[in-house]
N, C-alpha and C positions, 0 to 999 in steps of 0.2 A: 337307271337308278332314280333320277327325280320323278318318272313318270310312278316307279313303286312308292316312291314317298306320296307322292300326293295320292296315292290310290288308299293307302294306307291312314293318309289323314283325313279322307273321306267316308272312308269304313268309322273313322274314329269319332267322327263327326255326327253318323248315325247311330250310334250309339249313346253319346251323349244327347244330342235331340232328342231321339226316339227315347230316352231313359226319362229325361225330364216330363215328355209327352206322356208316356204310362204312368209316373208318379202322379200326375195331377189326377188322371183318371182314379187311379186307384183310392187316391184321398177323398173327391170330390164326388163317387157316386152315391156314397152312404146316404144321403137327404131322403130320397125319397124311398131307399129300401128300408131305413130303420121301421117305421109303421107298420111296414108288413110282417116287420119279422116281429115284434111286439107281441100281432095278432096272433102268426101263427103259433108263438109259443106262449099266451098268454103272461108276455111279461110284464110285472108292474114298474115305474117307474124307477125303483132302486133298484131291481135289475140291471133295466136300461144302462142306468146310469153308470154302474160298474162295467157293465162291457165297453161303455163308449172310452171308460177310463186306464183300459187295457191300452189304447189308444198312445195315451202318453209314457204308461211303461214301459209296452214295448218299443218304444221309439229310443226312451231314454234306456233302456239295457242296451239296442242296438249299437247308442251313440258312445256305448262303455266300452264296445269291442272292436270296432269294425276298422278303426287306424291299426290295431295291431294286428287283429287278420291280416290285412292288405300289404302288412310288414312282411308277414312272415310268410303268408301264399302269393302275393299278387295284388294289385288291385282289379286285372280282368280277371281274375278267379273270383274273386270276391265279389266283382258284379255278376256274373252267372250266376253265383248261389243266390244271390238275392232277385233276381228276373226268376229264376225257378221258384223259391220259393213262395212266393206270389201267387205263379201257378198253382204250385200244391196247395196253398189256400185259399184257391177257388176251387180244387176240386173235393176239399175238406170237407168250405162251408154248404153246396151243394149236397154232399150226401149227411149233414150232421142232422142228427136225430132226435137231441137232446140241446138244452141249455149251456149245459156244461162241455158239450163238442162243438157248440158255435162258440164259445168264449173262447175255448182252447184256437179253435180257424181265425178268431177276430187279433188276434194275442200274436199268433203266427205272420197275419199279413201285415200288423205292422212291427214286426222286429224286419221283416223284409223291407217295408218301407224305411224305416231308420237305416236298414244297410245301403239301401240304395240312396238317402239323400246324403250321407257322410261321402261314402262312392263314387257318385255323380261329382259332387266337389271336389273332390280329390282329383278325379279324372280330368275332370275342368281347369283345376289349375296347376295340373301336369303337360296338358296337352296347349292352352292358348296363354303360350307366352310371350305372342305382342297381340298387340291392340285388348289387350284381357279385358278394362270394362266393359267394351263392346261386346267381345264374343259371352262373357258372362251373363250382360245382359238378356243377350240372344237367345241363349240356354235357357234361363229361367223363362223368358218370354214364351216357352212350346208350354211350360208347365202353367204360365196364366191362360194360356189358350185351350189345353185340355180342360181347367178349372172351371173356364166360363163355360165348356157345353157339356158336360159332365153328367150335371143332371138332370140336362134336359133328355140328352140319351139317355139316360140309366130310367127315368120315366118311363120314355116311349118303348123303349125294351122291353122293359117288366108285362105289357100288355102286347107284347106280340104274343099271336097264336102257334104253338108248336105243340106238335102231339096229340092234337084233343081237347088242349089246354093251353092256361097265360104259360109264356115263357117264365115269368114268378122274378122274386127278387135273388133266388138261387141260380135260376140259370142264366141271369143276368147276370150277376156275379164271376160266373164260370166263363162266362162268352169274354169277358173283359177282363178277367185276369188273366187267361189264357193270351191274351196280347202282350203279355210282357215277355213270350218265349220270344217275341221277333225279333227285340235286342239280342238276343243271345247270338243268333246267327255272325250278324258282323263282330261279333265280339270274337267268336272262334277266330276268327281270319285277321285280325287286326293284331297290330306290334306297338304297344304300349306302354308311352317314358318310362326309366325307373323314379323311383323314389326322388332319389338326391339329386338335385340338378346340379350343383352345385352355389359358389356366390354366399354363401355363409355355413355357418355351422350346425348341424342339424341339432335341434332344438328340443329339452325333453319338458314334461309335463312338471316338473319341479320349477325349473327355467322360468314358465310361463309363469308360476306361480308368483315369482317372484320380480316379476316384469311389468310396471304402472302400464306401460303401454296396452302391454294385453289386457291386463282389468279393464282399461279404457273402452277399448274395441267391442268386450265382452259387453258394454253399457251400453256400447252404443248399437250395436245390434240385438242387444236382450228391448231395450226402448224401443226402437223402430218395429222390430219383427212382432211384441205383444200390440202394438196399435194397428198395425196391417193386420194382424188376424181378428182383433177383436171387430172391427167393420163386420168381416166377413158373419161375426154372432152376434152382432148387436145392433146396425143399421136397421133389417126392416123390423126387427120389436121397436127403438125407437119409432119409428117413421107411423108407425102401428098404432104406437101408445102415446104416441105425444103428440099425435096429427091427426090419429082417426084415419089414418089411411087405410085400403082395402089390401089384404096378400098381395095382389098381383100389381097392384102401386108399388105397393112398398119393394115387393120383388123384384121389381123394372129399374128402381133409382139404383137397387144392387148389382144388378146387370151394367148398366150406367156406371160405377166402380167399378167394376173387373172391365171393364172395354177401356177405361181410360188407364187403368194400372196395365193392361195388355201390350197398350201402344204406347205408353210408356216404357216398356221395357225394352221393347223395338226398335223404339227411336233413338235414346238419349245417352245409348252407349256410347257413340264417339263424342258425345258431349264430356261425359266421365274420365275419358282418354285424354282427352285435351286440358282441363282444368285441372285434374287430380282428382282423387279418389275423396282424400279429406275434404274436400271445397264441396265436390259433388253431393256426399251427403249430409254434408251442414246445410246448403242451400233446400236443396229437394224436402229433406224430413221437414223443417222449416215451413216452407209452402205447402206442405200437407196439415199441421199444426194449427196454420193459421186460417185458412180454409176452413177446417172444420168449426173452430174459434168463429170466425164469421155465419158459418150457418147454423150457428148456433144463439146468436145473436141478434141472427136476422127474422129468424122465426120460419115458419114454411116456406116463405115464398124463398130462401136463401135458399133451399132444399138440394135444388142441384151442386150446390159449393160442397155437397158430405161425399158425391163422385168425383166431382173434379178434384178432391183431396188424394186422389188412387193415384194422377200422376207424381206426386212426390213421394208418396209410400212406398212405390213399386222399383224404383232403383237400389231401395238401402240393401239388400239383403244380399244380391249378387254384387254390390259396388264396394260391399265391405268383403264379400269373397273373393272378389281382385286384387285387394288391397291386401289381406291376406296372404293373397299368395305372392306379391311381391314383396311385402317385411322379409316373410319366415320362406325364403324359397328353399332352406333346405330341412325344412322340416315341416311344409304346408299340411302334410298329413296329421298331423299332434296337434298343429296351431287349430284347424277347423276344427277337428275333434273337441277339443278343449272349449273353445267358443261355442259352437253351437251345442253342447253337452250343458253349457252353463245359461245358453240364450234358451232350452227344453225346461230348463226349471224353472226360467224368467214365465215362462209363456203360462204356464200353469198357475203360477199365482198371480200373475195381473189378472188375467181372467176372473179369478176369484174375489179379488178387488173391485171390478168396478162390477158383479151384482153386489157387494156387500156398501157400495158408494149408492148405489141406485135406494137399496134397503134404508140405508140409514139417515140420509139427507131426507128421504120420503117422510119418514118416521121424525124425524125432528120436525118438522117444519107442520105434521099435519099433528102431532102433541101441541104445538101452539097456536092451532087454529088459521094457521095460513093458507089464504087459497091458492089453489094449485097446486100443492104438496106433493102431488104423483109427477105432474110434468118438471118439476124444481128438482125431485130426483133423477129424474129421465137424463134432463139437462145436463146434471153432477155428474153422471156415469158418464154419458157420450163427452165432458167434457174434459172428464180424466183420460179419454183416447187422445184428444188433441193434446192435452196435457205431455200426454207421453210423448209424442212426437217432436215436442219442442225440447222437451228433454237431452231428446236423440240429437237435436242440432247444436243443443248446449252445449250435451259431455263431446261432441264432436269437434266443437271448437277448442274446449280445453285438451284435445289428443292436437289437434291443431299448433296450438301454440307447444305442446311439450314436442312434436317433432321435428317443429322449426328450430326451438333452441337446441336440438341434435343433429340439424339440420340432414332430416331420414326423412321427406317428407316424400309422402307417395300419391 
């Protein structure tokens, strides 16, 4: 019987790995195939732009429904569907012919994605319920590590010769979403918590509504999660525009970010276990905040302090999904849902903020003749990512202090 059990939490094991592993891929190949697909269907810019913005919808339609699928089928049914249909939109975007049949395949892979990152969490804080910042960590740590080589495969793909011809951005596509069937395997065969663990009252979306704590949580991972992403768009334009660096500079110091946020995620889980969840991401977002605050300050030669700001970014997102799942254990399903449904809408408009921060401090400053006007904007924008981060270790303290005087603190 223990030997089934542990065979079974093995299978379970690869599934969440292997999940977090194809999401990252899945996310992080677009870089270098958007160009080609531009060409091949000569799209102009506001094209572009809308299909990349499919992106957010269909993540946030996903994250409308995927706790009550999971309710109602399963949560291992509910990751099949979403590992298939990944597939089916690589085999979509491969034969689409038209504009309007690559939007429809782009729209599809990420409602798949949405289902598989609500999913993936769900599973995660069903299945590791001890030592959970750790193994959280862990988890996410497969999904920094597909991130970081992502597109350097999906590159050299694209110019492999098959057929006669490049393999293309289509059949690159196809070859790597096709890899999300592998999950599916141990998923057939594996025995998967239910829902309720028990340990409190399963918890509804009204509930949440009406719960400081959780607006807290939502703040504090809506803050952390839009300055980790925004790095990822906006380091090498900075590093570009404010330094004169070359792409492949500036794409190196990014690379340098994602290796330090990699082993960050690696390492610091039993760090998060031992102090608490709340401590761990007050200190962490913190040292990311201030870090960036310093190279920004310091001018180029600080330059490395905007990667080594990846080690305190990189724990908030899976340390607040541990945390998570010990408040609400018996309703971990609703609570994530809720939270990162609300941290998808955060992320959308921060991003929108710091080009319009970059815009308008540019424009102030060069109306009155100030020089440097472009780099004084540069500054403003990369300065409202650190911004945000200290933010995240603010409203972390103030969740801080409200679960100490209920003394729930996790």
């Amino acid at each position: 019987m223990r030997d089934s059990s542990r065979t079974n939490y093995l299978l379970l094991l690869l599934v969440v790995f292997g999940g977090f592993l194809i999401f990252g891929f899945s996310e992080n190949i677009k870089g270098p195939a958007i160009p080609r697909m531009q060409t091949d269907f000569g799209l102009n810019e506001g094209q572009l732009g809308l299909l990349l913005s499919l992106n957010s919808l269909g993540y946030l339609l996903a994250c409308s429904f995927t706790s009550a699928l999971s309710n109602k089928i399963g949560i291992k049914l509910t990751g099949i569907i979403a590992f298939v249909a990944m597939a089916a939109s690589g085999v979509l975007m491969y034969i689409s012919a038209s504009y309007a049949s690559l939007s429809a395949s782009y729209f599809l892979l990420y409602i798949a994605n949405g289902m598989l990152e609500i999913g993936l969490a769900i599973m995660a804080a069903r299945i590791f319920t001890k030592n959970t910042g750790t193994m959280m960590n862990l988890s996410h740590f497969f999904y920094g590590l597909s991130s970081t080589v992502a597109p350097i495969f999906a590159a050299s793909m694209m110019g492999w010769q098959f057929g006669g011809g490049e393999l293309g951005w289509r059949g690159m596509y196809l070859i790597m979403l096709m890899l999300s069937l592998l999950p599916v395997i141990p998923s057939l065969f594996g025995r998967f918590p239910e829902g309720d663990r028990g340990g409190e009252h399963r918890i509804s979306v009204r509930g949440l509504l009406r719960d400081p704590i959780a607006w807290l949580i939502v703040a504090v991972l809506s803050f952390g999660v839009v300055s980790e992403l925004a790095v990822g768009s906006w380091l090498v334009y900075f590093l570009e525009k404010a330094y004169g660096w070359d792409t492949g500079d500036a794409s190196g110091m990014l690379s340098v970010f994602f290796l330090c946020f990699m082993l960050s995620r690696l390492l610091v889980g039993p760090i998060t276990d031992k102090i608490g969840y709340t401590v761990s991401v007050m200190i962490f977002s913190a040292f990311s905040g201030l870090c960036s605050l310093a190279a920004i300050a310091i001018g180029e030669k600080g330059a490395v302090l905007f990667a080594i700001a990846g080690i305190g970014i990189a724990p908030i997102y899976p340390t607040v999904m541990a945390m998570l799942s010990k408040r609400y254990a018996g309703g971990v399903d609703t609570a994530i849902t809720f939270t990162v449904t609300l941290m998808g809408i955060a992320s959308v408009v921060g991003n929108l903020l710091i080009g319009y921060i970059i815009e308008w401090v540019r424009q102030l400053f060069s109306a009155r003749g100030t020089a440097g006007s472009e780099l004084l904007g540069l500054q403003a924008g990369y300065g409202f990512i650190a911004v945000l981060a200290l933010l995240c270790s603010a409203t972390c303290l103030l969740l801080y202090v409200r679960l100490r005087q209920r003394q729930e603190l996790v």
